[in-house]
DODOTOR-989075 format. One record per residue (C-alpha): chain; residue number from 1; x, y, z. Coordinates in pm, 1 decimal. Each point is the difference from the previous one (the first is absolute). Layout:
N
[A, NUM, [X, Y, Z]]
...
end
This chain:
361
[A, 1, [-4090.3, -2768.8, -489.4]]
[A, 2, [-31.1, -92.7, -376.2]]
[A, 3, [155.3, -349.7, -69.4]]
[A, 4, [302.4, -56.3, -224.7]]
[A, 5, [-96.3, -95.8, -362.5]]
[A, 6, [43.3, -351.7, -122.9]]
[A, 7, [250.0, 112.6, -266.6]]
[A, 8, [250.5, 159.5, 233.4]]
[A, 9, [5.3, -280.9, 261.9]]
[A, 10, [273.8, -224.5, -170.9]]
[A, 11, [225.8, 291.8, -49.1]]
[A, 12, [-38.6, 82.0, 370.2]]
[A, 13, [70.2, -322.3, 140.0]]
[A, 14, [270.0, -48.6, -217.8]]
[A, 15, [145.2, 341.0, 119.9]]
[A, 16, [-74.6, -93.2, 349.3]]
[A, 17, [192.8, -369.9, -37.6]]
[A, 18, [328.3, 195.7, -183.7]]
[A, 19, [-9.8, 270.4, 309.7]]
[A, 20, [-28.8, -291.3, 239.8]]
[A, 21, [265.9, -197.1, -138.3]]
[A, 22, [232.6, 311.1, -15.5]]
[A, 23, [-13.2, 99.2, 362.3]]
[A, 24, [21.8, -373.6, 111.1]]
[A, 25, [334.3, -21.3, -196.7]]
[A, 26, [104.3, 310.5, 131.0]]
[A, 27, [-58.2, -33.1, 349.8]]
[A, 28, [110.5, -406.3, -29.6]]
[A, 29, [186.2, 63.9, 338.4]]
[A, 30, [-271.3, 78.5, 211.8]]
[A, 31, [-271.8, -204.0, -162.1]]
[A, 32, [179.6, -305.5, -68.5]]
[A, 33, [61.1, -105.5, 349.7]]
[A, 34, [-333.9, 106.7, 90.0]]
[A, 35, [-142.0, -226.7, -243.0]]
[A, 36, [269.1, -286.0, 150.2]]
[A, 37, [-170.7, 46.7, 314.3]]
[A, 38, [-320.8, 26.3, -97.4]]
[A, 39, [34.6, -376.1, -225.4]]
[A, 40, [200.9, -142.8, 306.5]]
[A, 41, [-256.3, 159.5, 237.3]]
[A, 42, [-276.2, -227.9, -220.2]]
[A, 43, [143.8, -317.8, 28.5]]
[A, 44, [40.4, 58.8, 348.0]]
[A, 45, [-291.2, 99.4, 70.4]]
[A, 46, [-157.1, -341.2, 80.9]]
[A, 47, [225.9, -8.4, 309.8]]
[A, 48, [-132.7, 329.7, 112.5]]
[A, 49, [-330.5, -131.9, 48.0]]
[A, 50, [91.2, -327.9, 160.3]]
[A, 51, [177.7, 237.6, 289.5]]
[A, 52, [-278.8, 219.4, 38.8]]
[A, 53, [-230.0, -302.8, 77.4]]
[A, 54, [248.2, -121.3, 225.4]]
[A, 55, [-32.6, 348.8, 202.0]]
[A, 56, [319.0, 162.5, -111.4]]
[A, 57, [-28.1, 427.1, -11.9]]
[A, 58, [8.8, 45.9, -386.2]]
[A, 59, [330.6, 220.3, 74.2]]
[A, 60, [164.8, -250.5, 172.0]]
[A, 61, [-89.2, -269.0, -285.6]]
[A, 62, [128.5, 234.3, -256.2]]
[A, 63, [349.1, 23.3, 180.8]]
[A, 64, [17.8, -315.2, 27.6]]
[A, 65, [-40.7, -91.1, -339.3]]
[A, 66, [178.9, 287.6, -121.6]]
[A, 67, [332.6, -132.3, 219.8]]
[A, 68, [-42.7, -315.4, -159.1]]
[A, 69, [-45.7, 102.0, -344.6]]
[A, 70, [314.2, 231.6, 10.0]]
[A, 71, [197.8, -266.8, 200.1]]
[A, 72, [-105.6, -311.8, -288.2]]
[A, 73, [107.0, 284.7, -274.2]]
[A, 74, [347.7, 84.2, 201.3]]
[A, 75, [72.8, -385.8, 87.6]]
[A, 76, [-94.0, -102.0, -396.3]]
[A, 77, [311.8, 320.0, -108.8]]
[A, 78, [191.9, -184.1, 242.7]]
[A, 79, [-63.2, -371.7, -119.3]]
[A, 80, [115.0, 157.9, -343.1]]
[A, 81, [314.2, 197.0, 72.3]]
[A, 82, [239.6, -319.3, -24.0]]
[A, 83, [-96.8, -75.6, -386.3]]
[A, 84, [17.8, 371.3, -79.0]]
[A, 85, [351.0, 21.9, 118.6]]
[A, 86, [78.9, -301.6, -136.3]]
[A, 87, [-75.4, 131.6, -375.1]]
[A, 88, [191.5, 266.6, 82.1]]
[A, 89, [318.9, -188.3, 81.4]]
[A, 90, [-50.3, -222.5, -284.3]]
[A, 91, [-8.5, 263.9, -265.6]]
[A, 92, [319.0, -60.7, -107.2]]
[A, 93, [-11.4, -353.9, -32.4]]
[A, 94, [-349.2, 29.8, -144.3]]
[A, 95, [172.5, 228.7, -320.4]]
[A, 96, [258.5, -288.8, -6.1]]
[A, 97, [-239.3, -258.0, -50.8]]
[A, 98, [-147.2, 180.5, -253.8]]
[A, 99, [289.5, 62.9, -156.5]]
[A, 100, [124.4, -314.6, -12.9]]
[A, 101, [-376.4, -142.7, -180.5]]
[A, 102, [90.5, 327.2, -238.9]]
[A, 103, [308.4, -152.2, -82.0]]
[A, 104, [-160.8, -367.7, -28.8]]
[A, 105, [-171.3, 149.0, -272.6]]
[A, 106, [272.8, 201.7, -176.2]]
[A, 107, [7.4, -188.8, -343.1]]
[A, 108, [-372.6, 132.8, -20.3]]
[A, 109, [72.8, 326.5, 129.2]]
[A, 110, [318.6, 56.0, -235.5]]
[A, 111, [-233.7, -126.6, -317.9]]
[A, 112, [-276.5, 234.5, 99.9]]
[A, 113, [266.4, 257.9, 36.6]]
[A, 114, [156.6, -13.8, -373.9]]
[A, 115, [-402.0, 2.1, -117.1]]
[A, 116, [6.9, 340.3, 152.3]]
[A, 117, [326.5, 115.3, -112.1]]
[A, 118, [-53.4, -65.6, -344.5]]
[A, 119, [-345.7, 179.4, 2.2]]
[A, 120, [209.0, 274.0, 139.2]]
[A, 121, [231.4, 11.6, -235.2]]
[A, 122, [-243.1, -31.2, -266.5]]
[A, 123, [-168.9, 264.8, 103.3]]
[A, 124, [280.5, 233.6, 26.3]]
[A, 125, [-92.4, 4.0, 415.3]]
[A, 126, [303.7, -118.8, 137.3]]
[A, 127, [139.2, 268.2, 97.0]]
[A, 128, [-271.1, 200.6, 130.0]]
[A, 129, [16.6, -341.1, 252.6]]
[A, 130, [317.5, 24.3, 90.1]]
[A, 131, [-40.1, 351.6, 71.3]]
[A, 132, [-286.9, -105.7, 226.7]]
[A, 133, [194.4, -261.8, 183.6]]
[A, 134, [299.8, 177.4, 84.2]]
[A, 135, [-273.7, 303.2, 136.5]]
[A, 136, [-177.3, -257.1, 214.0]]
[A, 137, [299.4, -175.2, 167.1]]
[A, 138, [128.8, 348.1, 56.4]]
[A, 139, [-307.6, 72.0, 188.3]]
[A, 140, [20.2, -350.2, 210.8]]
[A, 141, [328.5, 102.2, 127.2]]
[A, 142, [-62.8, 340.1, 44.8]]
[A, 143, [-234.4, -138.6, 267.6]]
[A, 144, [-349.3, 6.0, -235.7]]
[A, 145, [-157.9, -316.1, 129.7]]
[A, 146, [-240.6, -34.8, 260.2]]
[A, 147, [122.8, 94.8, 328.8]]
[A, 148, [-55.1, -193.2, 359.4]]
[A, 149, [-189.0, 245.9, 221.3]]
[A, 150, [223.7, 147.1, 257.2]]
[A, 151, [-86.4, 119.5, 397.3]]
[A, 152, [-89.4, 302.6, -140.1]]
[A, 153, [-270.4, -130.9, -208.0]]
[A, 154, [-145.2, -216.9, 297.2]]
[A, 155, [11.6, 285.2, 268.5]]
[A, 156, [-203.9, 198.0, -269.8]]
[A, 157, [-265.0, -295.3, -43.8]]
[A, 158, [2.5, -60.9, 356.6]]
[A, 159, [-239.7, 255.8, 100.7]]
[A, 160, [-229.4, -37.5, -320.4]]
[A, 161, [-49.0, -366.7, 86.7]]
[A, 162, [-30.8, 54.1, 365.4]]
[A, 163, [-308.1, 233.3, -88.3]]
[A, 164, [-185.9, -264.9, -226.3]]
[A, 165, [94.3, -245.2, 314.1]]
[A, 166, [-226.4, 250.3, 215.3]]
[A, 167, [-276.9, 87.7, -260.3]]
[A, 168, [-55.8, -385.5, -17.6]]
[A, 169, [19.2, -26.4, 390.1]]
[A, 170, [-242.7, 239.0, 55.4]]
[A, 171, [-235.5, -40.2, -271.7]]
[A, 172, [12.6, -415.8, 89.3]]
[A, 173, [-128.5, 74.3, 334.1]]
[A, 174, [-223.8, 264.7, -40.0]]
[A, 175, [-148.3, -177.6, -254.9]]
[A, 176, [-86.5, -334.9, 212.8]]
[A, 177, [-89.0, 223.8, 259.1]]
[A, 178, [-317.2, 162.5, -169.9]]
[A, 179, [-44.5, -241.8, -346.9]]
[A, 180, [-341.9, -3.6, 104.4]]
[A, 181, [-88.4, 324.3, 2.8]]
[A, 182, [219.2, 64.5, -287.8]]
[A, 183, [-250.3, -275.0, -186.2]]
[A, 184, [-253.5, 156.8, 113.7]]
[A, 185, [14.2, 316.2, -105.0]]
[A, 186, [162.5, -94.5, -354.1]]
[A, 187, [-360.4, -208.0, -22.4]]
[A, 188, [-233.6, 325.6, 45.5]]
[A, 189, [204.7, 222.9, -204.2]]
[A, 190, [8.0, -235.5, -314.7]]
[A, 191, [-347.4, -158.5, 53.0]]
[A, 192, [-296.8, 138.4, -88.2]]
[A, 193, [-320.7, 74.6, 241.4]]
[A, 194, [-48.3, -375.1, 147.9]]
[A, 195, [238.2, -186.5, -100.1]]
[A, 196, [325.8, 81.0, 214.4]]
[A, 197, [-70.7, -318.6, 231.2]]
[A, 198, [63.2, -229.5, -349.7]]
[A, 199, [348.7, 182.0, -57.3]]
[A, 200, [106.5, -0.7, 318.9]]
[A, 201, [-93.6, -378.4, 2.4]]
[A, 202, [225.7, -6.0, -351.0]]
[A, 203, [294.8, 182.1, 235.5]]
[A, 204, [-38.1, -242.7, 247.4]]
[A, 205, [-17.2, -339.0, -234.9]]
[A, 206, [267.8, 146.4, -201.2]]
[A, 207, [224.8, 22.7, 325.3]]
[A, 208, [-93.7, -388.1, 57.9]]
[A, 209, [83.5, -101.8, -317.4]]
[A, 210, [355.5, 178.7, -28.0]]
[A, 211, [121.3, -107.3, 304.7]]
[A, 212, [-133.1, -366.0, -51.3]]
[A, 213, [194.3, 19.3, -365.1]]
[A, 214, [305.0, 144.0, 186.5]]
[A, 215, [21.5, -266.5, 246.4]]
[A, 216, [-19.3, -282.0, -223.6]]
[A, 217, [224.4, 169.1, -262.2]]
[A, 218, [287.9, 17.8, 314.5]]
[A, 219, [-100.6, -386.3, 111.9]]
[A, 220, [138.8, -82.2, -407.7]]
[A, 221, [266.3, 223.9, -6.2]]
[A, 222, [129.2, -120.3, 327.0]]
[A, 223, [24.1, -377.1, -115.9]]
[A, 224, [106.9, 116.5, -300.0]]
[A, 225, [287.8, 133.4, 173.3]]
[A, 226, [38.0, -347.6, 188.9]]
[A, 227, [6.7, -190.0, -294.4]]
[A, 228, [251.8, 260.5, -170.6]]
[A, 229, [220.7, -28.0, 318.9]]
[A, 230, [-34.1, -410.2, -7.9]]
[A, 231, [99.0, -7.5, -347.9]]
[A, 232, [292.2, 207.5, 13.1]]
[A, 233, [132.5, -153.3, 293.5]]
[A, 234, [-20.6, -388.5, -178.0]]
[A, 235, [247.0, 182.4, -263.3]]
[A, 236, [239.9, 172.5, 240.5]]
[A, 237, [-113.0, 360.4, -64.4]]
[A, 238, [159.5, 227.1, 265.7]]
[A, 239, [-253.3, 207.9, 187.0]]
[A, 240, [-320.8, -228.7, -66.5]]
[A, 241, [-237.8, 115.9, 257.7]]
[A, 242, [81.3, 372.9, -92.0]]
[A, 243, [-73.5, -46.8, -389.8]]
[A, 244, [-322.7, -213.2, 135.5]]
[A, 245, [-37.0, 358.6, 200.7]]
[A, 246, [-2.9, 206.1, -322.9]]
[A, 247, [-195.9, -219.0, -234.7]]
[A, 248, [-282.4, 18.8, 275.5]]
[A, 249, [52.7, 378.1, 0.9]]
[A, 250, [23.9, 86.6, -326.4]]
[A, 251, [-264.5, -194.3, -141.7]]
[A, 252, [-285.4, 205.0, 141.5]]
[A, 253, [144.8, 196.8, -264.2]]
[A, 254, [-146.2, -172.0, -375.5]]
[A, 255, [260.5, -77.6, -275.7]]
[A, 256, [208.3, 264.4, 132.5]]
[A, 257, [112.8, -192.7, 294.2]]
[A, 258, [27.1, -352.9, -115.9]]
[A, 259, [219.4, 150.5, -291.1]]
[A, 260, [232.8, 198.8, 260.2]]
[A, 261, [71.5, -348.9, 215.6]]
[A, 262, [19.2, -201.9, -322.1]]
[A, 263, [279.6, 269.9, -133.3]]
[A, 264, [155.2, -44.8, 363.8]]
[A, 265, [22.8, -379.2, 32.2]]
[A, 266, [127.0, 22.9, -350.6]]
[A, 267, [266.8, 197.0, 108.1]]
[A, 268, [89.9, -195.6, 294.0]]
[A, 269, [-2.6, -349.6, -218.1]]
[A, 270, [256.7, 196.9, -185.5]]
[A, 271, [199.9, 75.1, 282.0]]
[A, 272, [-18.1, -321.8, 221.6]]
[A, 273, [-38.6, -262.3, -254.4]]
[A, 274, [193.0, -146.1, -349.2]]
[A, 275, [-190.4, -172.7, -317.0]]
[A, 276, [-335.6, -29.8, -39.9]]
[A, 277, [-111.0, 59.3, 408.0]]
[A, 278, [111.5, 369.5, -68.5]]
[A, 279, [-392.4, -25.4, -114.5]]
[A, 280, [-126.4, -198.8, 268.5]]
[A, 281, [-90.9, 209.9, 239.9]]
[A, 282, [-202.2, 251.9, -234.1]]
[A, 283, [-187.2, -289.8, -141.4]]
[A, 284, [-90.6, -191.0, 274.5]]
[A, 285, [-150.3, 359.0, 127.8]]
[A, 286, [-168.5, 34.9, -316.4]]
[A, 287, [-133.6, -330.9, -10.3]]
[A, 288, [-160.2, 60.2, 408.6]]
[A, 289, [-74.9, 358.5, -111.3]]
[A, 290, [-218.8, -122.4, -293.8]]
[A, 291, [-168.7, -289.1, 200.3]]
[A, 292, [-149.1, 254.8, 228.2]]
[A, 293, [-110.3, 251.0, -261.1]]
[A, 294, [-150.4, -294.4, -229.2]]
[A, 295, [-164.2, -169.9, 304.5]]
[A, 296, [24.8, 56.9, 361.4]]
[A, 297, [-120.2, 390.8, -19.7]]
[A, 298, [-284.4, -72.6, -302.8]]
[A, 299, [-155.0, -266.7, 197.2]]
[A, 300, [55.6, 183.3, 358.7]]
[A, 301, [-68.8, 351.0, -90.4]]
[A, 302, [-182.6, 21.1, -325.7]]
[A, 303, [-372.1, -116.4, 154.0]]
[A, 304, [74.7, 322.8, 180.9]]
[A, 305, [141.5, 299.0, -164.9]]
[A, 306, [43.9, -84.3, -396.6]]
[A, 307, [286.5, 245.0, -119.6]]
[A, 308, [33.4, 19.9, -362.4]]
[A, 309, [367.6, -80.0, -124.9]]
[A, 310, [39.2, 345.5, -210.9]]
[A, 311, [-216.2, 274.5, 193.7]]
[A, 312, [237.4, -166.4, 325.6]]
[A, 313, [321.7, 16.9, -216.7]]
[A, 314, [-107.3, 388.3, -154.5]]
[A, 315, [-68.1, 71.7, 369.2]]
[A, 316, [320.5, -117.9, 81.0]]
[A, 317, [227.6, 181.1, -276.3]]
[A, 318, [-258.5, 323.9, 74.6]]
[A, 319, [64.1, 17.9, 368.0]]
[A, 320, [397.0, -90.9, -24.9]]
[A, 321, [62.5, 275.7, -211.5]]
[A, 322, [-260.0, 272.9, 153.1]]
[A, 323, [195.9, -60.8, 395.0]]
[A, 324, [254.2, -218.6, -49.9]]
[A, 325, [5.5, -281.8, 261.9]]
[A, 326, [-242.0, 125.6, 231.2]]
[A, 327, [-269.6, -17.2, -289.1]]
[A, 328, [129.1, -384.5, -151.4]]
[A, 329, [-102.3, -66.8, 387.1]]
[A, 330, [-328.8, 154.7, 3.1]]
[A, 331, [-104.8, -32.3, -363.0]]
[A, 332, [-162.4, -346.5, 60.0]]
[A, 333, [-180.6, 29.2, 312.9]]
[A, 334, [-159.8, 362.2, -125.1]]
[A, 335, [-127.0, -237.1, -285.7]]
[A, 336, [-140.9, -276.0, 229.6]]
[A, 337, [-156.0, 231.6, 211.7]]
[A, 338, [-150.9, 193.1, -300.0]]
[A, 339, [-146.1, -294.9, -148.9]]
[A, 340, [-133.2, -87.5, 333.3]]
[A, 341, [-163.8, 320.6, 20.8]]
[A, 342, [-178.0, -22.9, -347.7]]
[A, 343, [-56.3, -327.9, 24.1]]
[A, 344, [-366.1, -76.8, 88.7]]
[A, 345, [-126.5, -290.4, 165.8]]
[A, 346, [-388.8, 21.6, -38.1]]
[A, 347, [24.4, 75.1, -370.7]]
[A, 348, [236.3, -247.9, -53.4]]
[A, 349, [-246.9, -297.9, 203.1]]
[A, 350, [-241.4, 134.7, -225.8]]
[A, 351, [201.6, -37.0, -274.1]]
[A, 352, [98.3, -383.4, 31.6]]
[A, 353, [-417.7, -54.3, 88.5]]
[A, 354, [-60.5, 142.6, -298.6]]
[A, 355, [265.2, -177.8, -212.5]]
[A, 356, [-135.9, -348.9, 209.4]]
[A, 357, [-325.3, 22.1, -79.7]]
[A, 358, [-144.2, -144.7, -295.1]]
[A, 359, [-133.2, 146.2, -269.7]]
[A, 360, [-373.1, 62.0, -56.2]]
[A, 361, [-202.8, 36.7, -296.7]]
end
């Protein structure tokens, strides 16, 4: 078979990458949760192999874990219904509050708005923007704002979430089930002659290492949470332990979920508190929140696993927008365990020997 010429390789990987990409967008709701299952599935794995040495069927260990899994996922929805509900009910007083700051600030507001009327007027605008104004509050009561998703809607989603729920179920334990074979066959198909023990040694290490990051990223995250909960509670927060419940949560998920809680205590200063503690509870979070990312993970996890800032925060944005949720879950453990499949031990030990040793004339 004649090879592919140098020139036309680029264009062909490139086309390859753009079809990839396409039919992993468009089939996001079979191949999302698979992934899910498959990054839950490593971190897990570790676990796996502890029950097998202990003489447990591998079927049996895979239920087992599975059950547990599905039941920490379920209890964790659970520990977080209370503060959802809660921001619900306090909508309205949340748009007081912030009408009432609005109002705090009217002699700005009213200054700012005679800037803009005059450069209206000036420009001959101002009614063209009146025009627009009446149009738009016509729309608002004519029902054109957003609209709270009725039964109907959820009966329709029902089903289509119920289906990802049993892709991820069954890809989960399928997965822990026959990883090692799964390894081993990825290794001789993308080795060449000879060397398919070295890449299945790079599955295998890789494995080690993501579960190892995992478990010490969910030992800060948890006393993170503590320390959250402790805080909020010296203030008289209502609902500490459950707002130390969703910082611990939502911080597996970089700068996206630290900004959500920080938004949320915010909101609840606003709502529970008067003066300056309205800002209490957001700062004392940020001041915990930056603590750990400045200190505690560098120093626990960085020896390990060295992320850098932007290709984790491009990773991030990337996998938010290409599935939504599901893909701001997975986006940094793909990364981790990609890096811990490229990463090379020998060369880098040869590396640091070579950098060590001294220079000869």
């Amino acid at each position: 078979m004649a090879s592919t010429p140098d020139s036309l390789r680029i264009p062909l990987v490139i086309l390859a990458t753009v079809a990839a990409g396409f039919v992993l967008y468009v089939a996001n709701d079979i191949i999302a949760p698979m992934t899910l299952a498959v990054v839950i599935g490593v971190i897990v794995a570790p676990v796996m192999d502890v029950s097998k040495r202990i003489g447990l069927p591998e079927g049996l260990a895979a239920t087992l874990i599975l059950i547990i899994t599905v039941a920490g996922i379920a209890a964790l929805g659970f520990a977080l219904e209370p503060l959802f509900w809660r921001i619900v009910d306090e909508l309205p007083s949340i748009r007081l509050e912030l009408r009432a700051l609005v109002y705090q600030f009217q002699g700005v507001i009213q200054g700012i708005d005679n800037v803009q009327e005059e450069m209206k007027q000036a420009l001959g605008a101002a009614e063209e923007a009146a025009a627009g104004g009446a149009a738009a509050e016509e729309g608002a009561e004519n029902g054109g704002g957003p609209q709270i998703p009725t039964l109907t809607d959820a009966m329709f989603l029902a089903p289509i979430i119920l289906g990802k729920f049993l892709i991820f179920v069954g890809t989960f334990y399928f997965f822990l089930v026959t990883r090692h074979r799964v390894y081993s066959a990825l290794a001789q198909r993308m080795s060449q002659v000879g060397e398919s023990t070295v890449l299945l040694s790079r599955f295998h290490r890789a494995e080690y290492l993501v579960s190892r990051y995992f478990v010490t990223i969910s030992i800060i995250n948890v006393t993170l949470g503590f320390a959250l909960a402790g805080y909020l509670m010296a203030i008289g927060l209502p609902l500490p332990l459950v707002w130390g419940a969703a910082a611990a949560i939502l911080n597996f998920v970089l700068y996206v979920g630290p900004a959500a809680v920080a938004c949320g205590l915010l909101l609840s200063g606003l709502i529970n508190f008067d003066g300056l503690m309205v800002l209490a509870p957001a700062f004392g979070y940020l001041c915990i929140n930056m603590t750990e990312a400045q200190f505690v993970t560098p120093s626990l996890v960085g020896r390990h696993v060295a992320l850098n800032p932007l290709l984790v925060f491009s990773t991030l944005c990337f996998g938010i927008w290409f599935w939504g949720p599901i893909g701001g879950i997975v986006a940094i453990p793909v990364i981790v365990i990609v890096m811990a499949l490229l990463d090379d031990p020998a060369s880098r030990t040869h590396a640091n020997t070579a950098r060590r040793a001294p220079a000869r004339d």
